[in-house]
C-alpha positions in Angstrom: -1.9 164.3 19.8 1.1 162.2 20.8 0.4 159.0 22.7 2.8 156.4 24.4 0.5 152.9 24.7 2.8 149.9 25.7 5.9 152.2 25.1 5.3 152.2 21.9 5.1 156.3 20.3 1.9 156.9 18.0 1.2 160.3 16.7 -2.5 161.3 16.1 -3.0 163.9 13.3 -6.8 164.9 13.3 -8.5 166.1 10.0 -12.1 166.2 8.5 -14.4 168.3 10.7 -12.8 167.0 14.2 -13.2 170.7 16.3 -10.7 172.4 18.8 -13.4 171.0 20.9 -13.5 167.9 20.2 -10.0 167.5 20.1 -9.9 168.5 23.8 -12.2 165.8 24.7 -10.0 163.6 22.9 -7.0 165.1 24.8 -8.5 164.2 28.2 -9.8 160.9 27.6 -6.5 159.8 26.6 -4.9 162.3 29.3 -2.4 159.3 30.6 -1.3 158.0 27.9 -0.3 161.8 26.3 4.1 161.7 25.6 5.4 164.2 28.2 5.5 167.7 27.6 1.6 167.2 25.4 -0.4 168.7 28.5 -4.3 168.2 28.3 -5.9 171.4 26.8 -9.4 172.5 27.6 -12.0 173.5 25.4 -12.8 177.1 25.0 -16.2 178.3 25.1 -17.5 179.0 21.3 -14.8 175.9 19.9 -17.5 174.1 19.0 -20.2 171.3 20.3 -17.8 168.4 21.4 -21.0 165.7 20.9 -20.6 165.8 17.5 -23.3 169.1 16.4 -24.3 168.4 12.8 -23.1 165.3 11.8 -25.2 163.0 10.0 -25.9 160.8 12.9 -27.8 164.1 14.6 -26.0 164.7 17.7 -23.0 162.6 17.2 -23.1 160.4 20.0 -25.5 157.4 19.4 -26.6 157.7 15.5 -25.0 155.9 13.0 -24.1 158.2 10.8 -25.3 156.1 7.6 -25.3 158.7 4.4 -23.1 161.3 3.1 -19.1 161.9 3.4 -17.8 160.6 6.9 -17.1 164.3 8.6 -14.7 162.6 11.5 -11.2 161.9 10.2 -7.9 161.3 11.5 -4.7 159.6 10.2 -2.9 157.6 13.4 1.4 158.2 12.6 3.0 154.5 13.6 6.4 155.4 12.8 6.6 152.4 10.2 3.3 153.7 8.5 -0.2 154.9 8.7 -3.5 154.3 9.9 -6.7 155.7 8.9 -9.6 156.4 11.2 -13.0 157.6 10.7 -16.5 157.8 11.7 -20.1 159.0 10.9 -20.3 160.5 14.2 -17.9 161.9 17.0 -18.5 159.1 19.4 -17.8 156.5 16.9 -15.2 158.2 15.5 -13.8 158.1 19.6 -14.5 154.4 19.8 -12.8 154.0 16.4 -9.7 155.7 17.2 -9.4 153.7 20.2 -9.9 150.4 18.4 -6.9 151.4 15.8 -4.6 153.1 18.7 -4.6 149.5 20.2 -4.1 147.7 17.4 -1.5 149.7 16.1 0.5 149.8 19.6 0.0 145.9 19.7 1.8 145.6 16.4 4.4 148.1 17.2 5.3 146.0 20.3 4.9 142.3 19.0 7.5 140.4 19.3 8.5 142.5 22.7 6.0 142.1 25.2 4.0 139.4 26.4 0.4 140.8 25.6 -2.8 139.4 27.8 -5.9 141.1 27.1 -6.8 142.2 30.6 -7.4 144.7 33.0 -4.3 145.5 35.1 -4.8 146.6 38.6 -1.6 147.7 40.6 -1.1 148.0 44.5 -0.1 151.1 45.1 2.3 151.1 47.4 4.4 148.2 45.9 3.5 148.3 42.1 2.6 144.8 42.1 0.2 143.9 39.4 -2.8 141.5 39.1 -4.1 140.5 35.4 -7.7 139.6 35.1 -7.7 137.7 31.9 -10.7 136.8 29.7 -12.6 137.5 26.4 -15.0 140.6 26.1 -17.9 140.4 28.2 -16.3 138.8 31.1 -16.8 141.7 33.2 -12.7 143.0 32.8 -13.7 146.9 32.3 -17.0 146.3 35.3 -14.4 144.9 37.5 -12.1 147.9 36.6 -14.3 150.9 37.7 -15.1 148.4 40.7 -11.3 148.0 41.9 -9.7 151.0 40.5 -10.7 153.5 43.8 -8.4 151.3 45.9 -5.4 149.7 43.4 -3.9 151.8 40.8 -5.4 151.6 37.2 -3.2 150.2 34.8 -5.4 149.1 31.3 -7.9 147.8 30.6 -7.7 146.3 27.6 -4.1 144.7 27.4 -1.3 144.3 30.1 2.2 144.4 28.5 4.8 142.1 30.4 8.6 142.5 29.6 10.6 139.1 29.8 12.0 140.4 33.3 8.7 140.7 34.5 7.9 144.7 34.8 4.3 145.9 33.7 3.7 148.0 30.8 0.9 150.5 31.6 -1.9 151.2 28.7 -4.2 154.1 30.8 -6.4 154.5 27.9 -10.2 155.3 28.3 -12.9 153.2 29.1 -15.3 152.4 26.8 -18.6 152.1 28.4 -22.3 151.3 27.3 -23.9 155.0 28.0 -26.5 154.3 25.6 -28.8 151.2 24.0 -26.8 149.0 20.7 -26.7 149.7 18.2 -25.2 152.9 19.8 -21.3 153.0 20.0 -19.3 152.8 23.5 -18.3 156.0 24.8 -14.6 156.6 25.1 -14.2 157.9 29.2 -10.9 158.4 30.4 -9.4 157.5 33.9 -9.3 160.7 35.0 -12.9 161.3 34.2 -14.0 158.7 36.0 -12.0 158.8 39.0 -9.6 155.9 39.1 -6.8 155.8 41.0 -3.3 156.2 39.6 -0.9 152.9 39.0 2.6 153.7 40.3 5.2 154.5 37.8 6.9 151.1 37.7 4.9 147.6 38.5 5.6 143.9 37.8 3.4 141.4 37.3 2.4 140.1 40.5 -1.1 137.7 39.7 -2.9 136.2 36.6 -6.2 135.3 37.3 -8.2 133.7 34.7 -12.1 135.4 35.0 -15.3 133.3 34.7 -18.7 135.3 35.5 -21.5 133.4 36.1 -25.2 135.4 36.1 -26.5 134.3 39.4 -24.4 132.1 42.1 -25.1 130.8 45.5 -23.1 132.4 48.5 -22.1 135.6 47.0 -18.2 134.6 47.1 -16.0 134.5 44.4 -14.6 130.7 43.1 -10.9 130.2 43.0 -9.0 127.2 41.7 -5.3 127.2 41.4 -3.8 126.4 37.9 -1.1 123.8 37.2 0.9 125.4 34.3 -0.2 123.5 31.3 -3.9 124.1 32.1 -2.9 127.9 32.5 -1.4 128.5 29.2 -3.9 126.4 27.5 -6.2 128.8 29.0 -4.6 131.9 28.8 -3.1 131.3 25.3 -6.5 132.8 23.5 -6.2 135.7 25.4 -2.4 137.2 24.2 -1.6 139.4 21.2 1.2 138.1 18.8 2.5 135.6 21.0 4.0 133.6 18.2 6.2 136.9 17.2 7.7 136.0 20.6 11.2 134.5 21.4 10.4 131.1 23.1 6.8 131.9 24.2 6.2 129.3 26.1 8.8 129.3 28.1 7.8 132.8 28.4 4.5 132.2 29.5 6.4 129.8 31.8 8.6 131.6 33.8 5.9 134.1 34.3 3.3 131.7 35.7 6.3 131.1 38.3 7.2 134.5 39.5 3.1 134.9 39.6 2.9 132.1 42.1 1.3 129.8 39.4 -2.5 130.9 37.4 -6.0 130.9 39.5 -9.8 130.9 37.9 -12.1 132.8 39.4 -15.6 132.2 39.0 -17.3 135.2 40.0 -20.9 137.1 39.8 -20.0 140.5 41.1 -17.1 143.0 40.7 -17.0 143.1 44.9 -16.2 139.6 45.0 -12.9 140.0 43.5 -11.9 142.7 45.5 -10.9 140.6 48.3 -9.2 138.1 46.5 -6.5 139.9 45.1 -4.2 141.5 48.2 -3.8 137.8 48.9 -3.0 137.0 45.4 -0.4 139.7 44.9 1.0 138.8 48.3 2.1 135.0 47.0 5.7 134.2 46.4 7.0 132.8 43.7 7.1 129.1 42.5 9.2 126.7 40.9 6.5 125.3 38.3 8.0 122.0 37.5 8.7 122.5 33.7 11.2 122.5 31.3 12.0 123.2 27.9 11.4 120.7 25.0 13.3 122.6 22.0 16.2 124.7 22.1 17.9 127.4 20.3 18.5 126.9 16.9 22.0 128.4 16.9 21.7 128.7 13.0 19.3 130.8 13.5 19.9 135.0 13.0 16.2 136.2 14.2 16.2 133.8 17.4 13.6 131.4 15.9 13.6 128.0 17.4 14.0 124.3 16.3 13.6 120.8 18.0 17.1 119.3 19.0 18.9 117.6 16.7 17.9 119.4 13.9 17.0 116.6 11.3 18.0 117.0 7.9 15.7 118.2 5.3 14.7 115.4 3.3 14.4 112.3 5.2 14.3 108.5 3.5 10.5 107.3 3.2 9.2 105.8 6.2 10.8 108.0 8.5 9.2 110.0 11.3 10.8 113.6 12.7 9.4 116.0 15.2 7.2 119.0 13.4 8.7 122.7 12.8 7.5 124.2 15.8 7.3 127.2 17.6 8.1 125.6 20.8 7.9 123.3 23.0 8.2 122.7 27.4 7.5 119.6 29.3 5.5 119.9 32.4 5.6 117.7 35.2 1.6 116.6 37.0 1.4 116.4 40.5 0.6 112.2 39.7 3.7 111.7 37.8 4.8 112.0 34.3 4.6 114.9 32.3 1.9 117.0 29.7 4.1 118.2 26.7 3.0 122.0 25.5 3.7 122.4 22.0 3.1 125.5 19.9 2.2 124.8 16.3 1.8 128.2 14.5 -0.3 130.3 16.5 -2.0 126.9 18.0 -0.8 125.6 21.6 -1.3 121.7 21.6 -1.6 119.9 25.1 -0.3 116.1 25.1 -0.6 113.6 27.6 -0.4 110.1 27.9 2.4 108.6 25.5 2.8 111.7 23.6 5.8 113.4 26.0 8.1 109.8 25.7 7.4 109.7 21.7 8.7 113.6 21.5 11.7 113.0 23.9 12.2 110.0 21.4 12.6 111.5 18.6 15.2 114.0 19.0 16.3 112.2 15.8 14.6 111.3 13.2 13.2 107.5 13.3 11.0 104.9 11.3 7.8 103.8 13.9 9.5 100.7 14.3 12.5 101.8 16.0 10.5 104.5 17.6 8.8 102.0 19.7 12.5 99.9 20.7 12.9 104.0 21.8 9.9 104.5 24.3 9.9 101.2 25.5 12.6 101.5 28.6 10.4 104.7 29.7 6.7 103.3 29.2 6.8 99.4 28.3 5.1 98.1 25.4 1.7 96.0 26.4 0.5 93.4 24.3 -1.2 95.4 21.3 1.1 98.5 21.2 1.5 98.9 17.8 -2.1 100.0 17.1 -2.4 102.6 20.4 1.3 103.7 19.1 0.1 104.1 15.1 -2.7 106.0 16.7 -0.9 108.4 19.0 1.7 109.0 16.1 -1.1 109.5 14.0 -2.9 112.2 16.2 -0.2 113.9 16.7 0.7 113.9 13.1 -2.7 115.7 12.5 -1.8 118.7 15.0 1.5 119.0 13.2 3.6 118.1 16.3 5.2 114.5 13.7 5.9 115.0 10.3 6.2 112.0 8.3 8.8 111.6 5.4 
């Protein structure tokens, strides 16, 4: 079975006791993420039971399958390797394979797309693209079945963003409670259930940030508009491999402003969203007030960034110098000054207060004496500085934003 998920080829090569059957099944679950020219074949009659018939979980769709040699094998082809899958029954084995196609697809395509583990809903007459965003649970896949009879289904489970702003489709099945835990989801694919088809090619036209809440007053859905640096703080969790990218946060910047900036939405029901989001996709883009706090390393072959100025490697004792990271963007507040982003790792740091002025200070490398003659045009220096300065250098020594010499 040969897939495309995020544009990314995987080849599926089935083994153990997986039937014709079965394999069928398989095919249409994933029937829209098949490579062209695939085609979804149907089970003939005699093939086989495709529930799972003798496996050691009884029917093969809700035991566990605990005991004996695992009868449902496959080996997933990545192009740089391979991937193992199995399970003790069919339906596990299905939930499996999903689990591994994702991840797999994810690695194939890190460093490339902007990831968000959402579900993607598409208008269908313009392609524009709404993200819900949030961790399992949330209600993404409830909201999907919900929305998908009027917008185009587009994943989910992960939204792929190229840097110019189009939408990666991920069609894969839906993986439903059918049955009580400790039973596994069952694996139903768009077609199956119904949902409507996203068009060809969509860009990202909304982020919205989801927050369910059991019972609310009002029946109406919550929604808050995001400054940026709250938006990435919050969405920052929810991405794949977004340290693998090329200045993510000024990824993640520039497409907040071609969204029209991040909302939350605090919701109870599916059908409270479903109003929200023609309005959503309808907003134009926005100039969010942000710039970057690193550039490009132009030492660099793989595109990696540094801080300006580039300090050299070993520093005299004393001596304070901006941290090795990821990157970095400033971004203004609607009461004046500025919240510094900075990703450490795979960590995004918010700063506030002081912190932006003692960055933009040391674009060279300085002792914490003359870093205060630095900041002091830009924020003064009030009797009893030097202790709320050592403190602020300290803190932000601790998130590995300063290094000290």
């Amino acid at each position: 079975m040969r897939l495309r998920i995020l544009g990314a080829s995987l080849t599926v090569v089935f083994e153990g006791r997986v039937s014709p059957a079965q394999r069928a099944l398989l095919r249409r679950a994933w029937s829209r993420c098949l490579e062209d020219g695939e085609g979804t074949a149907s089970a003939e009659r005699g093939d086989g039971d495709c529930t799972g018939g003798d496996s050691p979980g009884g029917d093969g769709i809700g035991g566990d399958g605990i005991g004996g040699a695992v009868p449902f094998r496959a080996r997933i082809l990545t192009g740089s390797g391979v991937v193992p899958v199995a399970g003790g029954t069919f339906a596990r084995f299905a939930a499996e394979l999903t689990s591994a196609l994702t991840f797999a697809a994810i690695e194939r395509r890190s460093g490339e797309l902007l990831m968000l583990h959402a579900s993607g809903l598409a208008d269908p007459g313009t392609g524009r693209t709404v993200a819900l965003v949030g961790p399992s649970g949330v209600g993404k896949t409830t909201a999907t079945r919900a929305l998908a009879n009027e917008l185009g289904y587009v994943s989910d489970e992960t939204v792929g963003v190229e840097p110019s702003g189009a939408v990666v489709p991920y069609a894969k099945p839906l993986s439903l409670i059918v049955e009580e835990p400790p039973a596994p989801k069952r694996q139903l694919g768009p077609d199956e259930l119904g949902l409507r088809r996203a068009p060809s090619e969509g860009r990202l036209g909304a982020v919205v940030l989801l927050e369910r809440r059991a019972s609310r007053p009002g029946g109406r859905a919550e929604v808050r508009r995001l400054g940026h640096a709250e938006a990435i703080v919050g969405l920052a969790p929810h991405t794949s491999s977004i340290g693998k990218l090329r200045a993510p946060l000024q990824q993640l910047c520039r497409m907040l402003d071609a969204c029209g900036g991040a909302v939350r939405a605090v919701y109870s029901e599916a059908d409270e969203l479903a109003g929200l989001i023609p309005g959503l996709l309808a907003r134009a883009a926005v100039a969010g007030g942000w710039e970057p706090a690193v550039v490009p390393d132009r030492r660099a072959d793989d595109g990696a960034l540094a801080p300006v100025d580039q300090p050299p490697a070993i520093l005299p004792r004393g001596y304070l110098r901006r941290g090795d990271v990821v990157d970095a963007v400033e971004i203004a507040i609607p009461d004046g000054g500025s919240d510094l982003l900075v990703m450490v790792g795979q960590q995004v740091v918010r700063l506030g207060g002081i912190a932006p002025a003692i960055w933009r200070a040391l674009r060279a490398p300085a002792r914490i004496e003359a870093l205060a003659e630095r900041i002091a045009p830009e924020v003064g220096l009030p009797p009893g500085y030097a202790g709320a300065l050592s403190h602020a250098v300290e803190e932000l020594s601790n998130y590995g934003v300063l290094l000290r010499s």
